[in-house]
PDB file of N, CA, C and O in Angstrom:
ATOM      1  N   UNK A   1      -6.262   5.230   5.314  1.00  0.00           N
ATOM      2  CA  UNK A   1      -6.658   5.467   3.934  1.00  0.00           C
ATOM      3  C   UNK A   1      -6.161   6.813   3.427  1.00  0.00           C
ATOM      4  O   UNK A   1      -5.628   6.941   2.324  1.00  0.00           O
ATOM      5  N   UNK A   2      -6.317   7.594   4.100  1.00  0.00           N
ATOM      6  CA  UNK A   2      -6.169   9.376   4.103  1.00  0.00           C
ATOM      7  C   UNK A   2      -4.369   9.001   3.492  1.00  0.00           C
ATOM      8  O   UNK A   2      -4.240   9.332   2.314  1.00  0.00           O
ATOM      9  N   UNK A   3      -3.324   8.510   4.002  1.00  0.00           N
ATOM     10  CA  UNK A   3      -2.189   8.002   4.179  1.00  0.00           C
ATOM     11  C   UNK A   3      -1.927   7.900   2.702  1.00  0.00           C
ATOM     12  O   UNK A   3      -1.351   8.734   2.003  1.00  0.00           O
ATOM     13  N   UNK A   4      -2.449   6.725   2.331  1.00  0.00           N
ATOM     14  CA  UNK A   4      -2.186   6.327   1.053  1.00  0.00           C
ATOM     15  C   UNK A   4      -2.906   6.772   0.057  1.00  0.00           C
ATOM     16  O   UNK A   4      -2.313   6.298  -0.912  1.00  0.00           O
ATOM     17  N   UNK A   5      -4.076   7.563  -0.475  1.00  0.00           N
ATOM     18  CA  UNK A   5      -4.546   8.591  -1.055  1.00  0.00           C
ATOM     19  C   UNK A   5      -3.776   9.963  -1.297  1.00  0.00           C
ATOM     20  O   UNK A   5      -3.927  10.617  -2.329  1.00  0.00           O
ATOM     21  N   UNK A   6      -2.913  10.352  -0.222  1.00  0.00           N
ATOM     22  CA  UNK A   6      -1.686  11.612  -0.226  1.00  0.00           C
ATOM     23  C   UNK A   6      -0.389  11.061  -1.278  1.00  0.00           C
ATOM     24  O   UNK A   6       0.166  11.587  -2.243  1.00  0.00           O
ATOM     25  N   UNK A   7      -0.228   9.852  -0.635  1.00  0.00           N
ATOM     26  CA  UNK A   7       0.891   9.017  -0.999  1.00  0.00           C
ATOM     27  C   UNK A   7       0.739   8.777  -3.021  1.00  0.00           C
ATOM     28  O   UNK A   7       1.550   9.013  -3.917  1.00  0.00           O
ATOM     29  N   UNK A   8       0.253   8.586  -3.029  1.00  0.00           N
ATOM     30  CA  UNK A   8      -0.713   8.404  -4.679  1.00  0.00           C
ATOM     31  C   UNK A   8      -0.461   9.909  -5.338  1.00  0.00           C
ATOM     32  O   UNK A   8       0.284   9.958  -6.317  1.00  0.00           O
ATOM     33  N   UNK A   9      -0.966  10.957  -4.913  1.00  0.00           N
ATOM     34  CA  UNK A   9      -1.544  12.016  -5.356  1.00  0.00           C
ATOM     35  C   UNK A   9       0.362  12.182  -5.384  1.00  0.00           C
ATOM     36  O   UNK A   9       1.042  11.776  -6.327  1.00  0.00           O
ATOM     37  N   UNK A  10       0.840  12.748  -4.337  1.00  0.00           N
ATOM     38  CA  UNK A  10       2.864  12.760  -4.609  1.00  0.00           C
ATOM     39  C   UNK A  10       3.301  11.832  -5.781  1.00  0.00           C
ATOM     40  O   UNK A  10       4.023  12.392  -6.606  1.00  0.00           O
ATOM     41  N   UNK A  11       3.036  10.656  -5.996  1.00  0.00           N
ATOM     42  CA  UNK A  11       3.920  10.065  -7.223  1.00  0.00           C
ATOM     43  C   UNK A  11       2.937  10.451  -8.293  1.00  0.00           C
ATOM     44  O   UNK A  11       3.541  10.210  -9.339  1.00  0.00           O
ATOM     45  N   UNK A  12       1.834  10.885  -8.574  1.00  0.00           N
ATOM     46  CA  UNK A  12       0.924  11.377  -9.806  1.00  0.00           C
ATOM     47  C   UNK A  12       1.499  12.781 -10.428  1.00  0.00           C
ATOM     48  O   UNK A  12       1.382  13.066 -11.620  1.00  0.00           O
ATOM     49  N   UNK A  13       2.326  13.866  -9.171  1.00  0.00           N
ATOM     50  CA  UNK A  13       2.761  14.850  -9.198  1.00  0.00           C
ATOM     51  C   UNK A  13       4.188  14.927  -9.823  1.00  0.00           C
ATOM     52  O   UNK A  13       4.743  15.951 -10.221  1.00  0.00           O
ATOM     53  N   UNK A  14       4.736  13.504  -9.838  1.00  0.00           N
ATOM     54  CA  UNK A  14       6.262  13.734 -10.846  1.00  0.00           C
ATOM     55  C   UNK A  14       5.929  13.101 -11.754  1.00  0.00           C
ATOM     56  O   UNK A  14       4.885  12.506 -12.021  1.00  0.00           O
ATOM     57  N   UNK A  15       7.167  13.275 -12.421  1.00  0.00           N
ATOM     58  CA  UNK A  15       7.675  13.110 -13.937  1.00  0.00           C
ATOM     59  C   UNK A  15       7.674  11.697 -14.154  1.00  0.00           C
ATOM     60  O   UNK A  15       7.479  10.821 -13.311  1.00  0.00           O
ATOM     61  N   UNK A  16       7.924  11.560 -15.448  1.00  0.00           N
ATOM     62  CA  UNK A  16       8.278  10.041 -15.551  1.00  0.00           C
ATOM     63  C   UNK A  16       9.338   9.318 -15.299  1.00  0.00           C
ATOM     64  O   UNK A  16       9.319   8.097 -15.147  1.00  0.00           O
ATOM     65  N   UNK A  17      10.855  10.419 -15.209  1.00  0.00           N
ATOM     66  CA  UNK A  17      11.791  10.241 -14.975  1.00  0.00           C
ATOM     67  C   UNK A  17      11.924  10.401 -13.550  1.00  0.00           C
ATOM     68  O   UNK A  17      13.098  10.472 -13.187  1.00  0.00           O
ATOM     69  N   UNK A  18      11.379  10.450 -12.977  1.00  0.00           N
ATOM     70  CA  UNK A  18      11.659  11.101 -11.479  1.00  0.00           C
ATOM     71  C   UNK A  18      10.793   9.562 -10.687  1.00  0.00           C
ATOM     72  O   UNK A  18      10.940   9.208  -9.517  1.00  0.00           O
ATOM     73  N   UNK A  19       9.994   8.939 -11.645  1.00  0.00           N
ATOM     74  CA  UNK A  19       9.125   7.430 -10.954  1.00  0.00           C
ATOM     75  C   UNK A  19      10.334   6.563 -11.454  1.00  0.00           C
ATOM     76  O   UNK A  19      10.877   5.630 -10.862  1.00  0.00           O
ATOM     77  N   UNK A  20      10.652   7.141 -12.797  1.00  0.00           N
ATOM     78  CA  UNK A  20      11.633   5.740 -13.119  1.00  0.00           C
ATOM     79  C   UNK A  20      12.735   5.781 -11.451  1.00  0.00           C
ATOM     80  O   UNK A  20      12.732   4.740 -10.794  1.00  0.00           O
ATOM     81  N   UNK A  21      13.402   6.734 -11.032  1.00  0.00           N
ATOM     82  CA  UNK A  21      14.208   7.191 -10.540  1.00  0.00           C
ATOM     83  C   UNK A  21      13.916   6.369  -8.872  1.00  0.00           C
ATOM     84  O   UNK A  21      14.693   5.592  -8.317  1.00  0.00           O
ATOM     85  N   UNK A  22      12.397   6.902  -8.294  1.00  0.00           N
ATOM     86  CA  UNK A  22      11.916   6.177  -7.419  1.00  0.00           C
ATOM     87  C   UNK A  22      11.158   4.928  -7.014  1.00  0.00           C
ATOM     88  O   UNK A  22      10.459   4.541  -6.077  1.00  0.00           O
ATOM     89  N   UNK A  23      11.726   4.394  -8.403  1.00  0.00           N
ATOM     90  CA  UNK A  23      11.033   2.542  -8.684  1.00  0.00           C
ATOM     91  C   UNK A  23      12.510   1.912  -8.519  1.00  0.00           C
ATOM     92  O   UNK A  23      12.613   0.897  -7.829  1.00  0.00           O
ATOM     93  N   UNK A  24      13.625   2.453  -9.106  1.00  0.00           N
ATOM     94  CA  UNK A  24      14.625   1.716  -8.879  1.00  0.00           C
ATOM     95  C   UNK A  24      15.160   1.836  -6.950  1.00  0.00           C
ATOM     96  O   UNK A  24      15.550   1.045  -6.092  1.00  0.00           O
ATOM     97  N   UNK A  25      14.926   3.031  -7.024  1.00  0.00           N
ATOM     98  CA  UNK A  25      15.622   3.298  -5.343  1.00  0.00           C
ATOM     99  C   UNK A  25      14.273   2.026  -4.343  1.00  0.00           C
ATOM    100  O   UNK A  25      14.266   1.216  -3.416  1.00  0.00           O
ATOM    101  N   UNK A  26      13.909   2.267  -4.744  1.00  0.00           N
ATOM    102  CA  UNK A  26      12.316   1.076  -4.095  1.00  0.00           C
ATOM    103  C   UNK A  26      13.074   0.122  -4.455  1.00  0.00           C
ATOM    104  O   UNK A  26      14.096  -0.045  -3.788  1.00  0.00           O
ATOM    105  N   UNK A  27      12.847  -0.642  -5.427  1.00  0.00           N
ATOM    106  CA  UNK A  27      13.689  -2.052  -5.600  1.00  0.00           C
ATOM    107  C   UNK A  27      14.995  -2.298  -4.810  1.00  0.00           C
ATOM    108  O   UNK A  27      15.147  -3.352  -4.194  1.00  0.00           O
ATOM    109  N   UNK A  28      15.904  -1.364  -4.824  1.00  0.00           N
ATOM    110  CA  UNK A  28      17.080  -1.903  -4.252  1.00  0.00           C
ATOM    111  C   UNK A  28      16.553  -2.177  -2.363  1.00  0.00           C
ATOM    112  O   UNK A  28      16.992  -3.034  -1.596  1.00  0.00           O
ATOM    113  N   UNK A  29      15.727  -1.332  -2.148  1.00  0.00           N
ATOM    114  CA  UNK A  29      15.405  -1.264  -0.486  1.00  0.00           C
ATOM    115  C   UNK A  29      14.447  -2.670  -0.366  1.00  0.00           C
ATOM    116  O   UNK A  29      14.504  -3.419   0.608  1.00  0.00           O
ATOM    117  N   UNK A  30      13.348  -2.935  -1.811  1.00  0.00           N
ATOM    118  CA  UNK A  30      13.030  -4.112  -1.355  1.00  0.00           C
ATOM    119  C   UNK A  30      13.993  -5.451  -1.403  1.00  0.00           C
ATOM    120  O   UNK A  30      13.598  -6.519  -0.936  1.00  0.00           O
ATOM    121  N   UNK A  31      15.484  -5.275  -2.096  1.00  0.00           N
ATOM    122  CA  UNK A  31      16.876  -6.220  -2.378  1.00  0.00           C
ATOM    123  C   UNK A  31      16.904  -6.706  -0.739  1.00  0.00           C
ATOM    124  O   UNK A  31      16.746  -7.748  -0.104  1.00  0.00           O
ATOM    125  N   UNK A  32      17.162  -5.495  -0.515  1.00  0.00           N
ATOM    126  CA  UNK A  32      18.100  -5.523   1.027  1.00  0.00           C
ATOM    127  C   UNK A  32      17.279  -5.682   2.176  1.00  0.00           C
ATOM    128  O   UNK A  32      17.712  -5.875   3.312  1.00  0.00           O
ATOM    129  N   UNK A  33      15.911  -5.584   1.807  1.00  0.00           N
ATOM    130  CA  UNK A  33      14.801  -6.021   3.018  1.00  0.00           C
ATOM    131  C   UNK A  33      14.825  -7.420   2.926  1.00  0.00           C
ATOM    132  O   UNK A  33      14.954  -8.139   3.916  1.00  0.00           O
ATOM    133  N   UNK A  34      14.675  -7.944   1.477  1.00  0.00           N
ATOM    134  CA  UNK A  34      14.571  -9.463   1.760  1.00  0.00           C
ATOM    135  C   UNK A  34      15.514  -9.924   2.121  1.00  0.00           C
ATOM    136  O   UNK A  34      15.409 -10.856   2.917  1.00  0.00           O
ATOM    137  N   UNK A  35      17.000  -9.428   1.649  1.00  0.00           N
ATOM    138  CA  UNK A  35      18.347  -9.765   2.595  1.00  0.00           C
ATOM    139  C   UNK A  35      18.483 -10.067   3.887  1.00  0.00           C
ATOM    140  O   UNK A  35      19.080 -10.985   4.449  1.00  0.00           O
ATOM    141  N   UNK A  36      17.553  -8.755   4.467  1.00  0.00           N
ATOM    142  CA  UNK A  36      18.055  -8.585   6.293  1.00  0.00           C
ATOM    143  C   UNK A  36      16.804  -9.764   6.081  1.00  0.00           C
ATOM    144  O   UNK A  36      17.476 -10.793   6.011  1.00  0.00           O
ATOM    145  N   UNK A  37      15.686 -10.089   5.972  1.00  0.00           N
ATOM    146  CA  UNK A  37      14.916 -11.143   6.181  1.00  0.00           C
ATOM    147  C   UNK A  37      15.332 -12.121   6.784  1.00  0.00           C
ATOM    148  O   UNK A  37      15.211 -12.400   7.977  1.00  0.00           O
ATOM    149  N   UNK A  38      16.166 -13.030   5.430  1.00  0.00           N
ATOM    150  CA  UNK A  38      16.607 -13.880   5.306  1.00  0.00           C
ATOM    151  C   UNK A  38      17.814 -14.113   6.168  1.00  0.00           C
ATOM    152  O   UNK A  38      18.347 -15.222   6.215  1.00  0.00           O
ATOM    153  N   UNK A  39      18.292 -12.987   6.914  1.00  0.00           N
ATOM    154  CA  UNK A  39      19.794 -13.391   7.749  1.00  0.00           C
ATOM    155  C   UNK A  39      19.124 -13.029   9.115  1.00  0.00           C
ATOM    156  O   UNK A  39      19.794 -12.806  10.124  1.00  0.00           O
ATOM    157  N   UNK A  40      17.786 -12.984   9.083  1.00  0.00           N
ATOM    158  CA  UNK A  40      17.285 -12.908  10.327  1.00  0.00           C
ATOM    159  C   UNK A  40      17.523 -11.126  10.857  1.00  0.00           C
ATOM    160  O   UNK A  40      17.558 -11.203  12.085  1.00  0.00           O
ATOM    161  N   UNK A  41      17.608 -10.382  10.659  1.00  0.00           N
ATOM    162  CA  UNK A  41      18.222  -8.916  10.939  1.00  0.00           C
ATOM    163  C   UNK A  41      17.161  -8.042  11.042  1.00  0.00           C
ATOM    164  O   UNK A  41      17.110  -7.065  11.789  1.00  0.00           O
ATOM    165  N   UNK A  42      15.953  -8.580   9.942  1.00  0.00           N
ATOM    166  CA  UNK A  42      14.735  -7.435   9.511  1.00  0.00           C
ATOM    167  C   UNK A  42      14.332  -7.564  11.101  1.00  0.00           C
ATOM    168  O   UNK A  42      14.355  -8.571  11.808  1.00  0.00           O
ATOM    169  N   UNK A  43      13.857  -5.868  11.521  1.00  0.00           N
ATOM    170  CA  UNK A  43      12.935  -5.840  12.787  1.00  0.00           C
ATOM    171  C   UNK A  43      11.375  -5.806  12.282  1.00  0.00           C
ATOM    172  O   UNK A  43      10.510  -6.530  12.776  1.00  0.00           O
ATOM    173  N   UNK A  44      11.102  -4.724  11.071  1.00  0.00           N
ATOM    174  CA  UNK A  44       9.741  -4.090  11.016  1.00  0.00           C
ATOM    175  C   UNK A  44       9.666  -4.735   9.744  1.00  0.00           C
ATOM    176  O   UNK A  44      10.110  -4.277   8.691  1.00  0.00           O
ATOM    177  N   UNK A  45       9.089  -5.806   9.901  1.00  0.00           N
ATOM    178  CA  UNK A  45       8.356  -6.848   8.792  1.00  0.00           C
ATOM    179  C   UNK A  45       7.299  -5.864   7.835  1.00  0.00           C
ATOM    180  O   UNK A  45       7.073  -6.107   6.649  1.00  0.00           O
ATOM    181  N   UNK A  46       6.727  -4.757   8.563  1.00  0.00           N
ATOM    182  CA  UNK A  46       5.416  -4.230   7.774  1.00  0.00           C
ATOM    183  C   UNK A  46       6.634  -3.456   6.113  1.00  0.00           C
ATOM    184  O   UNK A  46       6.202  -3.450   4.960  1.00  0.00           O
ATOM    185  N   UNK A  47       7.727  -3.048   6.411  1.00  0.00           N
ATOM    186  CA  UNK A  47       8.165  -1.895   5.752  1.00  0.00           C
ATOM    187  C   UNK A  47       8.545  -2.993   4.424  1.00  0.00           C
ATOM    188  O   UNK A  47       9.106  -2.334   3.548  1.00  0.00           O
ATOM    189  N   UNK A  48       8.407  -4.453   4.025  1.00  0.00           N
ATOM    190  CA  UNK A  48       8.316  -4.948   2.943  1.00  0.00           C
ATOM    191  C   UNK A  48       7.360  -4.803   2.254  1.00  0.00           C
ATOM    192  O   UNK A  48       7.459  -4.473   1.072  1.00  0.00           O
ATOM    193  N   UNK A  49       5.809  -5.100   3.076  1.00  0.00           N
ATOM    194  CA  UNK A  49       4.860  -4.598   2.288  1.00  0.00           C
ATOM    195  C   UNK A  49       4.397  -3.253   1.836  1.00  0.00           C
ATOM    196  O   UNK A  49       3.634  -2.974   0.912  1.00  0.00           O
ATOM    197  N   UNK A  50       4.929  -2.589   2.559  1.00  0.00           N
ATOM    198  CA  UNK A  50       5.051  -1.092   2.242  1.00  0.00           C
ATOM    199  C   UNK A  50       5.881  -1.046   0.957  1.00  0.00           C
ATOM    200  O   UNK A  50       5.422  -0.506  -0.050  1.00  0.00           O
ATOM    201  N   UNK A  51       6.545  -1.350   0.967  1.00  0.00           N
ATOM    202  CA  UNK A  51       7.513  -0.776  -0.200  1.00  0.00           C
ATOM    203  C   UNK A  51       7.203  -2.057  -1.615  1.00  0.00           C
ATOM    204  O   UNK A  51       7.575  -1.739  -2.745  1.00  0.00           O
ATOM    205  N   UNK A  52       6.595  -3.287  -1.415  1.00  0.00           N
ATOM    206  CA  UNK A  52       5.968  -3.773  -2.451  1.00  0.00           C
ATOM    207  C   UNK A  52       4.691  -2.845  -2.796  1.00  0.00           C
ATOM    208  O   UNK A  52       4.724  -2.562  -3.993  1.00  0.00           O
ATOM    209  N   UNK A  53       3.717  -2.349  -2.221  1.00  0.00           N
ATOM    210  CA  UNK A  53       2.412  -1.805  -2.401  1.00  0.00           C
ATOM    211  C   UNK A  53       3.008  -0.305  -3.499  1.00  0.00           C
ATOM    212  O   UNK A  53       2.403   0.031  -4.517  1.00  0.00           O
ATOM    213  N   UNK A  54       4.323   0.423  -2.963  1.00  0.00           N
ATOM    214  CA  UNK A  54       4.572   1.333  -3.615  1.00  0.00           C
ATOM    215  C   UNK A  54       5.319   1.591  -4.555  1.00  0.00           C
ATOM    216  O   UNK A  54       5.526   2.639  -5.166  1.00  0.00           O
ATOM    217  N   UNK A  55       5.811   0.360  -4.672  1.00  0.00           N
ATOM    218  CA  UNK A  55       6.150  -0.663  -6.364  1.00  0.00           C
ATOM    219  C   UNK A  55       5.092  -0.875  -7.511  1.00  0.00           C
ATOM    220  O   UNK A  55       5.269  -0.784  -8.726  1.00  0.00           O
ATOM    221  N   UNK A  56       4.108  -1.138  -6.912  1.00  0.00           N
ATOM    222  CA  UNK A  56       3.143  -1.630  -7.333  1.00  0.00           C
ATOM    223  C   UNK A  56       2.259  -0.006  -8.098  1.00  0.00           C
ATOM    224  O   UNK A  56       2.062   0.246  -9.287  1.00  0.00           O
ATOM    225  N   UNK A  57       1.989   0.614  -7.173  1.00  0.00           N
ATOM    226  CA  UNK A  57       1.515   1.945  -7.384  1.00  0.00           C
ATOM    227  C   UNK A  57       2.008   2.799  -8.353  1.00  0.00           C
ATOM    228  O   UNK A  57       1.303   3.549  -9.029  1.00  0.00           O
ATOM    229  N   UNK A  58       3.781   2.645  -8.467  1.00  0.00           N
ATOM    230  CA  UNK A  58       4.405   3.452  -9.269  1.00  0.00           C
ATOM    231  C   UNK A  58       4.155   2.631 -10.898  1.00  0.00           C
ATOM    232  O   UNK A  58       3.860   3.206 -11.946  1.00  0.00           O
ATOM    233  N   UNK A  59       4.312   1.581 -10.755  1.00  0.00           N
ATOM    234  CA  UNK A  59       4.364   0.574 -12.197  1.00  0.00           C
ATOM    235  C   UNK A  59       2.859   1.291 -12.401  1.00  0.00           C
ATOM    236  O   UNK A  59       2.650   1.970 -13.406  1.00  0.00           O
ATOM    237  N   UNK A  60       1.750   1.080 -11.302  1.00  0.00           N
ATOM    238  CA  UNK A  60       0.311   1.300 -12.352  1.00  0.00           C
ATOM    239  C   UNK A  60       0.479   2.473 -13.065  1.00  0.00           C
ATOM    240  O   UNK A  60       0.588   2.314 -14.281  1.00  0.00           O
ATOM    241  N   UNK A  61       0.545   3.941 -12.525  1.00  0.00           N
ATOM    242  CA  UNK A  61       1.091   4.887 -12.468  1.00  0.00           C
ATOM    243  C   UNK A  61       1.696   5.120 -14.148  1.00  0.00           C
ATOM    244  O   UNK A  61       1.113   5.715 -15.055  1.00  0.00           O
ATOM    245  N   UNK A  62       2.844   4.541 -14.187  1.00  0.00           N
ATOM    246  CA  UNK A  62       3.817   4.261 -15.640  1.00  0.00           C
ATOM    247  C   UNK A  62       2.795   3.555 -16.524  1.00  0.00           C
ATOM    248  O   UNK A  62       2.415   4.015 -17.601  1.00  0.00           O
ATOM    249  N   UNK A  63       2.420   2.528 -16.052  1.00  0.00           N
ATOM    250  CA  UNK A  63       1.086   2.006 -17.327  1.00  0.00           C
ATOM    251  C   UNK A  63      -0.029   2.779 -17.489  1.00  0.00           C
ATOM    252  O   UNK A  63      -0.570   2.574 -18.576  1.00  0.00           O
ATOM    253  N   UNK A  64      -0.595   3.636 -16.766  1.00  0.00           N
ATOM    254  CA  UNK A  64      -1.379   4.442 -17.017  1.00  0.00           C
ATOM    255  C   UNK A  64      -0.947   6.022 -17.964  1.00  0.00           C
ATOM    256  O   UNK A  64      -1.768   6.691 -18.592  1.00  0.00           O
ATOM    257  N   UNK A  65       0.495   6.318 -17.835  1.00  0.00           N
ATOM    258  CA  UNK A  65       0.717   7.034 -18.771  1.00  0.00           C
ATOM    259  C   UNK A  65       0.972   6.321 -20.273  1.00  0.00           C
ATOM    260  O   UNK A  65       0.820   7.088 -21.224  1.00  0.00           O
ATOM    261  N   UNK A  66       1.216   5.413 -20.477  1.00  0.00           N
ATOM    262  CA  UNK A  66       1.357   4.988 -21.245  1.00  0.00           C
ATOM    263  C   UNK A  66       0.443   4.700 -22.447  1.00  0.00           C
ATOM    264  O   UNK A  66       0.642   4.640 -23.660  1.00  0.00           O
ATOM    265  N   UNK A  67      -0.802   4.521 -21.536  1.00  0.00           N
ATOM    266  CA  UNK A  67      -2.417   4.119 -21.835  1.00  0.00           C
ATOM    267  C   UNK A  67      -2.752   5.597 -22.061  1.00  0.00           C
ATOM    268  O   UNK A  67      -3.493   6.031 -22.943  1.00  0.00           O
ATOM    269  N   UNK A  68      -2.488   5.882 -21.688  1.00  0.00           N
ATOM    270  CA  UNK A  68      -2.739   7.443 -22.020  1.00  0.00           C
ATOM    271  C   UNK A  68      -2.326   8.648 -23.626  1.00  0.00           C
ATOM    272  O   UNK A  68      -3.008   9.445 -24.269  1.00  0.00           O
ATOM    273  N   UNK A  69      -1.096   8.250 -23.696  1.00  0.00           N
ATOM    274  CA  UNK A  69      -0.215   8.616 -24.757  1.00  0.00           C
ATOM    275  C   UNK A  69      -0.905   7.243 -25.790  1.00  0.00           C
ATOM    276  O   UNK A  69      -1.557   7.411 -26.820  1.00  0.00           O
ATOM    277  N   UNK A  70      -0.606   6.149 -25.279  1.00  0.00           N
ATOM    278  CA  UNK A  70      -1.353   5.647 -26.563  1.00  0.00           C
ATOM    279  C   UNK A  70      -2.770   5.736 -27.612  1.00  0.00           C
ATOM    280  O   UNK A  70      -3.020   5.681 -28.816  1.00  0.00           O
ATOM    281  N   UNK A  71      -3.332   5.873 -26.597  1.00  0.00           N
ATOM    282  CA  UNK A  71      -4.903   6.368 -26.882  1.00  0.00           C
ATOM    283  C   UNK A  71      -5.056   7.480 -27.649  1.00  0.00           C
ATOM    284  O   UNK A  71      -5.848   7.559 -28.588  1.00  0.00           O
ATOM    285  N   UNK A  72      -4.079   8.631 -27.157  1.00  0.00           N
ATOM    286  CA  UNK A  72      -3.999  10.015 -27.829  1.00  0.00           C
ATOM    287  C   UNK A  72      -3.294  10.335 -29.186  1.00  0.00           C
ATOM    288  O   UNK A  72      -3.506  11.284 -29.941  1.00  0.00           O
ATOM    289  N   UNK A  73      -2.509   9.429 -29.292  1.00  0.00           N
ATOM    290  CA  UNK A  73      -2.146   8.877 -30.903  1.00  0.00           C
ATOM    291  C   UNK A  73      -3.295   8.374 -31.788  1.00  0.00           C
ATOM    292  O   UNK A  73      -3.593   8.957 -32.830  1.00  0.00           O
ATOM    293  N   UNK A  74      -3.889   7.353 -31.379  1.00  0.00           N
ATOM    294  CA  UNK A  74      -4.716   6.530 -32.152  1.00  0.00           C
ATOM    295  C   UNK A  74      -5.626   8.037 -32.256  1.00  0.00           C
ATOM    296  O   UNK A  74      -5.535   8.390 -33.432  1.00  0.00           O
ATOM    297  N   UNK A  75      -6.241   8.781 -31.679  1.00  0.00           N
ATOM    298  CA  UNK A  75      -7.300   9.613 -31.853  1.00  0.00           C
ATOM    299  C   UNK A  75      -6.626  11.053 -32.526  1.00  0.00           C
ATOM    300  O   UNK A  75      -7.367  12.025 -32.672  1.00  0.00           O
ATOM    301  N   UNK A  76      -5.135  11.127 -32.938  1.00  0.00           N
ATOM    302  CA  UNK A  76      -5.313  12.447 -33.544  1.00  0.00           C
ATOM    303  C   UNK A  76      -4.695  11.559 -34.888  1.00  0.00           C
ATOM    304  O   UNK A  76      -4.533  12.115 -35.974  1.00  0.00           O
TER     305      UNK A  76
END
């Protein structure tokens, strides 16, 4: 838990450009994980769900700024 609570708090600490930056580099690694999958090659099955969970984290992350900036419009 400790793990992924650190892990959170690091992508809360950049930019927006810097998640856009580490959502695409994530995607291409989850490309080529399902690749080696599929040709039989993948060894460490866990490092797909790893890198979906921190897909997942970065998108909330981006929708939560978003929710954020929007809200702060409507109120000034």
């Amino acid at each position: 838990m400790q793990a992924r609570d650190m892990n959170a708090a690091k992508y809360r600490a950049m930019t927006a450009d810097e998640l856009d930056d580490e959502l695409k580099k994530l995607k291409k690694e989850q490309f080529n994980l399902r690749f080696q999958g599929a040709t039989g090659q993948l060894e460490g099955t866990n490092r797909i769900k790893e890198v979906r969970r921190t897909i997942a984290r970065i998108k909330t992350l981006q929708n939560e700024a978003v929710a954020k900036a929007s809200q702060s419009e409507q109120g000034a």
